[in-house]
C-alpha positions in Angstrom: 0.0 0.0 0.0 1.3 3.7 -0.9 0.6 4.6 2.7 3.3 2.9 4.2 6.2 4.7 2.7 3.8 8.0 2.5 3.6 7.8 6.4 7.5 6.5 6.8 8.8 9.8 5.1 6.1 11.7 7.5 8.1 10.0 10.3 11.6 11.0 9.2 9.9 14.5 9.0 8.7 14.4 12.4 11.9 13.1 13.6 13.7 15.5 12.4 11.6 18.5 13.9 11.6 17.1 17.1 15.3 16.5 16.8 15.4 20.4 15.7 13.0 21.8 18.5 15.3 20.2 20.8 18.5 21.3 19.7 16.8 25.2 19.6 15.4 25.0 23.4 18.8 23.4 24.1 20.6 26.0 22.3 18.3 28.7 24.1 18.5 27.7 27.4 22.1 27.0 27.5 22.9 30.9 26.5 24.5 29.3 23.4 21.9 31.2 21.5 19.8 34.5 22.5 16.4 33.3 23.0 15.4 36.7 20.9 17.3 35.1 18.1 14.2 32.6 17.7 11.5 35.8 16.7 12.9 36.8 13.6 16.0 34.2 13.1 18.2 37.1 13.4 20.9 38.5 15.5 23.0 35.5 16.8 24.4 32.5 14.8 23.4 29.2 15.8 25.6 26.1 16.3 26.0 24.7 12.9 24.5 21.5 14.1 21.4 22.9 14.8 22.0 25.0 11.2 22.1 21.6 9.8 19.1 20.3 11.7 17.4 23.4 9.9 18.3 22.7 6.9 17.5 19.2 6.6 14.0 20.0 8.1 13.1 22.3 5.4 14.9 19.7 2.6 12.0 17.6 4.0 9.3 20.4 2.7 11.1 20.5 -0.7 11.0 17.8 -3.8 9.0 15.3 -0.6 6.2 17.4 -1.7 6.1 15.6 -5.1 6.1 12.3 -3.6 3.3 12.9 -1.2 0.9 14.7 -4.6 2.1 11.8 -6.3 1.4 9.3 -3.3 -2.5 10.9 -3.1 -2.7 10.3 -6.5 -1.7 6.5 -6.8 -4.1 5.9 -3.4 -6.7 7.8 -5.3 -6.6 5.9 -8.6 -6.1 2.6 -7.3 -2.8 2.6 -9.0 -0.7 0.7 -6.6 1.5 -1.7 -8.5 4.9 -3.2 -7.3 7.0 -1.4 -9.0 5.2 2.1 -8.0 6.0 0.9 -4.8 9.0 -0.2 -5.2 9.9 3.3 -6.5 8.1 5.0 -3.7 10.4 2.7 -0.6 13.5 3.6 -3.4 12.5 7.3 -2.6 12.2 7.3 1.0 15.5 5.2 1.9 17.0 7.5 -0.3 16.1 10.4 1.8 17.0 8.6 5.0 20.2 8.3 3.6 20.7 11.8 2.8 19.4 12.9 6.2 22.0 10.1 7.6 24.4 11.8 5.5 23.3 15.1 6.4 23.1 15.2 9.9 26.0 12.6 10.1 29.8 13.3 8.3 27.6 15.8 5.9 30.1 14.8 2.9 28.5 17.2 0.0 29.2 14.8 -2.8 27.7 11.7 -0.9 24.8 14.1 0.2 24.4 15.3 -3.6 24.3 12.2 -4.6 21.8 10.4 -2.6 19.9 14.3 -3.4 20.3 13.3 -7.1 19.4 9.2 -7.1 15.9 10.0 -5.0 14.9 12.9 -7.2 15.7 10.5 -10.2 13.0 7.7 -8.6 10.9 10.8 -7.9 11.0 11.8 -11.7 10.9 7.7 -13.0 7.4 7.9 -10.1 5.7 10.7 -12.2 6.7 9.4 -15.4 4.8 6.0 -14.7 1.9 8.3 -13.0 1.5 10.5 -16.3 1.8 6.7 -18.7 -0.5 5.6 -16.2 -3.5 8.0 -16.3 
């Protein structure tokens, strides 16, 4: 079902928030960062691994977006097949990767890379949509 990997990439999301919320009220209460700097996100510079945290989070607003139109649309068509799935799970563990990557050793070319290979089963997902409908 086109849930499941739907709903796993909501997870990572979720993860990842909570992971940044953390790291923000950490960062806040420790002085590290000036709790004013939270209003506007200006004024202080945060610790880059709350920067990354950031980043990633919003990276999971970005292409995901795609995936989850396309997601709605295979659950509202009936158009689950194995290898749509297949594509879809190819998507997600691809973006776990690159949040591994990310908010791990955050190599650019490993990072890019994973980037590129999930927005390719992103693209081969909408081409089967469009030859679909």
């Amino acid at each position: 079902m086109m849930i499941y990997p739907m709903f796993a990439l909501v997870l990572l999301t979720f993860f990842v928030g909570i992971r940044l919320g953390r790291a923000r009220f950490a960062n806040a209460r420790s002085g590290r960062v000036k709790g004013s700097y939270y209003r506007l996100m200006q004024g202080d510079v945060p610790p880059d691994s709350e920067v990354k945290l950031a980043r990633n989070f919003s990276n999971l607003f970005e292409a995901p977006v795609l995936f989850y139109v396309a997601g709605a649309i295979v659950i509202a068509k009936n158009l689950a097949t194995p290898a749509v799935l297949a594509l879809a799970w190819g998507y997600v563990a691809l973006r776990l990767v690159h949040t591994v990557i990310h908010l791990g050793y955050n190599h650019p070319i490993h990072r890019f890379l994973a980037f590129l290979a999930s927005n390719a089963l992103l693209l081969a997902l909408w081409g089967w949509l469009v030859y679909a409908l």
